[in-house]
N, C-alpha and C positions, 0 to 999 in steps of 0.2 A: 504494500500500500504506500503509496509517493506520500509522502508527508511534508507540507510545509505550510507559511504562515503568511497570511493575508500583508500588504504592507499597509498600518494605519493609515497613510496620505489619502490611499485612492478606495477609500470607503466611502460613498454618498451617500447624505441620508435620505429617506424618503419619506415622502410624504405619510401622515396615518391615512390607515382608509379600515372602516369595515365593512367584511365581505361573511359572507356563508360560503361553506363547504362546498365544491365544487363550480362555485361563482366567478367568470373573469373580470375582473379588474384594468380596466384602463385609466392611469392617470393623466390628467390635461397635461399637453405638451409645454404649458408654460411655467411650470413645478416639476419640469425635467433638465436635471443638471448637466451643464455643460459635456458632450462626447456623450454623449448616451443615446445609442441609437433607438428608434420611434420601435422598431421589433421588437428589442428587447424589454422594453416599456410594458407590455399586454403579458400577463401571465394567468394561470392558473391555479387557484389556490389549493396547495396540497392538503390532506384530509388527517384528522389526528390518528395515531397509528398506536402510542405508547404512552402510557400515565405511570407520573415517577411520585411513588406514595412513600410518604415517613412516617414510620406508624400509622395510624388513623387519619393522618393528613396529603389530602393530595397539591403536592408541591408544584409539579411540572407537569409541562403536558410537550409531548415531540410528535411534529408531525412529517406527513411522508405520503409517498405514489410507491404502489405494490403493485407488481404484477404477476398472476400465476398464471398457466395454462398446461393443461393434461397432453400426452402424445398428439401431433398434429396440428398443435396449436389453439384448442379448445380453449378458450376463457374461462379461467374459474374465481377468479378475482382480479378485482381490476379498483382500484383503491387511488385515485386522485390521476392528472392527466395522463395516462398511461403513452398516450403518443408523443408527447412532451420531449424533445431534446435534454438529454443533461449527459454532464462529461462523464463517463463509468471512472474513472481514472484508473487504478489497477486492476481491476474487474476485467478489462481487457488485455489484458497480458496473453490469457492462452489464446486467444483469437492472433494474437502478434507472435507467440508460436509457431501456430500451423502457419503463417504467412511466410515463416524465415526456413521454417521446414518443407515448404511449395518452392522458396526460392533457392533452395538447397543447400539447407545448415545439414548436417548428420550430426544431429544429438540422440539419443533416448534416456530412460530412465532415468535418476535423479537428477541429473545434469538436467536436462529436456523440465523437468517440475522446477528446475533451479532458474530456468528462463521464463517459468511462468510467475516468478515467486518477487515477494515483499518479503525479504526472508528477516529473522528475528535480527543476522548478526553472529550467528554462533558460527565456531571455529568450523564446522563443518560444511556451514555455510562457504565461507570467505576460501577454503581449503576448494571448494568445487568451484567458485567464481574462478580462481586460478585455474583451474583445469582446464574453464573452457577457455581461456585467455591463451594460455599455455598453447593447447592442440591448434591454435590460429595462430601459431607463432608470434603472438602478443603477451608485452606486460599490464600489467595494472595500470602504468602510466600510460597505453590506450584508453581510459574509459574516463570520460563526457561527461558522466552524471555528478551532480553536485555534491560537495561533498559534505559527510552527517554520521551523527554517532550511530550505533544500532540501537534499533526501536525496542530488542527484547530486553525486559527487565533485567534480569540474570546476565542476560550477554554485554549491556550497559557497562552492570555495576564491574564485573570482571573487568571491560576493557578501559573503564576508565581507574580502576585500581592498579592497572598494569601503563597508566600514565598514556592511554590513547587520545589520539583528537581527531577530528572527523576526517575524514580523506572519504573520496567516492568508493574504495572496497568495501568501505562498511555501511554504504549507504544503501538503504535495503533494495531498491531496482537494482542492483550492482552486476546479478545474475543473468536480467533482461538489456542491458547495456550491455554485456561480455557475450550474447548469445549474438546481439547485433556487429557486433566488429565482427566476428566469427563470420556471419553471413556476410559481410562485405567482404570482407578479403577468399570466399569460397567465389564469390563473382566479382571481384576483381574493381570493386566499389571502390572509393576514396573513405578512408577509415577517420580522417579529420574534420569533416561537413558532415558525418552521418544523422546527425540531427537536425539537419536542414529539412522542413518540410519538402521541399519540392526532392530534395536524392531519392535517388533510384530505389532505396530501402524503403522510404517512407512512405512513397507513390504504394508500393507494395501491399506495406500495410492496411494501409486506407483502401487498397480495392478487396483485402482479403473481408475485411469488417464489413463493408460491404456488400458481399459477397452474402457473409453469413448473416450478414440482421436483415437483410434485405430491403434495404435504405441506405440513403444515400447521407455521406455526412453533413451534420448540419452547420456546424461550425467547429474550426480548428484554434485549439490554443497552445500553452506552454505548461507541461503537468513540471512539479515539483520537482523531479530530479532532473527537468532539462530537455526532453523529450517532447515531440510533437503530440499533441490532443486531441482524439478525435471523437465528436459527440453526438450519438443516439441516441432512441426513445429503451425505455423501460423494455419496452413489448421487442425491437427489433436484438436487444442485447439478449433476454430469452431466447429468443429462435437461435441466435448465434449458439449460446452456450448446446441447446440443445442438439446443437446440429456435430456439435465436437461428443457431446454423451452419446452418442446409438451410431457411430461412425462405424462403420462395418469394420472385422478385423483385418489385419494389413491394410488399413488408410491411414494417413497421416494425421487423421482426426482422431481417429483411435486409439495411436500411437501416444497424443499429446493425454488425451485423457486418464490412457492408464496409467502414462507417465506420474501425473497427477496423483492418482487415488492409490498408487504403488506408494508414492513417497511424499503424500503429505506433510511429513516433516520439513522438508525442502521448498512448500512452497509457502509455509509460513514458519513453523516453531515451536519448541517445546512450551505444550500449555496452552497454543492459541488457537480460537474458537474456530479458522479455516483449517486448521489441523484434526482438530477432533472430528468435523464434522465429517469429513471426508473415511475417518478410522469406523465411523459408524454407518456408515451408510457405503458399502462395497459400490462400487462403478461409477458415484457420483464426482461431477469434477465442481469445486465449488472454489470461488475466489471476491474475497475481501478487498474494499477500493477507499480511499480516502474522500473524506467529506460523508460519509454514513452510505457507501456502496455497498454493494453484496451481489451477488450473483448465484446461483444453486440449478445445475440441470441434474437429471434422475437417468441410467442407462435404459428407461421405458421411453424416455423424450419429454418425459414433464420437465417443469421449469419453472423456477421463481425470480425474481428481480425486486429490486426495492435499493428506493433512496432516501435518504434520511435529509429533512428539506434544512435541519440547524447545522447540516453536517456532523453531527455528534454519531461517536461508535458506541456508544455502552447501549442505546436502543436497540443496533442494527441486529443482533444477534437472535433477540429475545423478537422481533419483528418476523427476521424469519423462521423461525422456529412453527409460528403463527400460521405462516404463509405452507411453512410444509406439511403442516396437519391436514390443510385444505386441498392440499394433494392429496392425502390418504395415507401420510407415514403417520402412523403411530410414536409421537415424539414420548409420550409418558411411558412407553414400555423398554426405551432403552434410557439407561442410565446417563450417560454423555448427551444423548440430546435433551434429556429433561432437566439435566443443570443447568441447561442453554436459554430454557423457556421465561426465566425470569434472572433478572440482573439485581443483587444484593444495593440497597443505600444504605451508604456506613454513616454511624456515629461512636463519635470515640475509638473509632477503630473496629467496629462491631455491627453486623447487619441489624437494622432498625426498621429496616424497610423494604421494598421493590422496585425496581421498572415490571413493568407487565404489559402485554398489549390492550390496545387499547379499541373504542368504536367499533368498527364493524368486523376488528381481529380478534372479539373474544372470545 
């Protein structure tokens, strides 16, 4: 998951306005701030998803666009603009997999999950970034992405006890940066501009997304660790994910997926929620995105999606959780996904409380 931080300057305020639940909102153009284009002005109000209780008090409320649909593409929820643009952020990694693997990276198993990964940070991690570095005849000092401590707890605390400071191997895209050199230099790309939207890599990308959401993208930005952005709806990132889950055996879809659900560990962490998820549910390829992403397809071709409209992660889990019951898993019968169902609010260091879903997720 690309993690970084808004710059306070270019935060505009908005106007108030109240709206209901699935109502659009258009503000007069004369209470719209300087560069702000008249499209991005008209949106959709996303619908509440999660209520954050403390004790007997309900404190918070997070809201969100859910989208589930059964093999085929059957709607089975559909929870705030579901066709709506928004940037997946790391959500799309395995779809920029199979793109590098179309364009002819030879990776598989951990390695192949390590290109799909927001990885924690741990030695195992940083030890396979190498690898793919290595077998492309490249160092560390190849890789573009910004540089940033690791995101795992554990892995943190060790590398800053051991007197580390950010450099891009430890920044957690570091995997899907190293999986990118790797494919430029198998075709012969220039490995200094590979983050240029228009390079020959990124054209790539963008048609493989493409391809799979079946939509065209709606707008391109700049994700956290340096990386070209490219933004779908809810509904076309489902079809994508699903189209990598039911990928017939020997296809490069298939290959990424099992990559995936083989080595979960690899494409998040010891302990984290895209980890587990993947250990309890065989065949599922699931991926975690920054700003409250998530992604989940099923090897049947179901499929969930959801974004979390504060950008907050401690809902996202407990959202989808929500979302997969409404597929038909049974999240209370296995132990890992029903720790998943509700998120703990501390006091004093002590659960006091809950996130839970919320409206029409409960």
């Amino acid at each position: 998951m690309t993690v970084d931080r808004a710059d306070p300057g270019s935060v505009n305020t908005l106007p108030a306005v109240d709206a209901r639940p699935g109502e659009v909102i258009t503000v007069d153009s004369s209470s719209r701030p300087a560069g702000i284009r008249p499209k991005r002005w008209e949106h959709t109000v996303h619908e509440v998803v999660a209520e954050v209780w403390r004790g007997d008090f309900l404190e918070s409320l997070h809201h969100g666009t859910v989208y589930a649909a059964r093999p085929g593409g059957e709607t089975v929820l559909s929870i705030g603009d579901v066709d709506r643009p928004m940037y997946p952020r790391s959500s799309n990694k395995p779809i920029q997999a199979l793109s590098m693997l179309r364009a002819g990276l030879d990776l598989d198993g951990e390695l192949l999950a390590l290109a799909c990964a927001s990885h924690s940070g741990e030695s195992f991690h940083l030890d396979g970034v190498r690898r793919i570095l290595e077998g492309a005849g490249l160092t560390t000092e190849a890789l573009r992405c910004t540089a940033a401590l690791p995101i795992g707890e554990d892995a943190l605390r060790s590398y800053l006890a051991d007197g580390g400071v950010p450099t891009p191997l430890t920044m957690n895209c570091s995997g899907k940066h190293a999986a990118m050199l790797a494919t430029c230099v198998v075709n012969g790309w220039d490995t200094e501009t590979y983050l240029d939207p228009e390079h020959p890599l990124q054209r790539s990308l963008r048609a493989t997304l493409e391809d799979l959401a079946g939509e065209k993208v709606a707008s391109t930005g700049v994700d956290g660790c340096g990386a070209p952005l490219f933004a779908v709806s809810c509904r076309g990132l489902a079809k994508a994910f699903a189209t990598l889950a039911t990928g017939e055996a020997g296809s490069l879809e298939h290959r990424v997926a099992r990559a995936m659900n083989s080595h979960p560990e690899y494409v998040g962490g010891t302990g984290r929620d895209v980890t587990r998820l993947m250990r309890a549910l065989p065949g599922s390829v699931a991926k975690d995105g920054a700003e409250g992403v998530y992604a989940v397809a099923l090897p049947d071709g179901s499929a969930a999606v959801l974004k979390i409209a504060d950008g907050s992660q401690r809902a996202r889990p407990v959202v989808m959780m929500a979302a997969l019951r409404r597929l038909g898993i049974d999240t209370k019968a296995d132990e890992t996904l029903d720790s998943m169902s509700t998120a703990p609010v501390l006091g004093h260091g002590k659960p006091v409380g809950a996130v839970r879903p919320a409206g029409r997720l409960r």
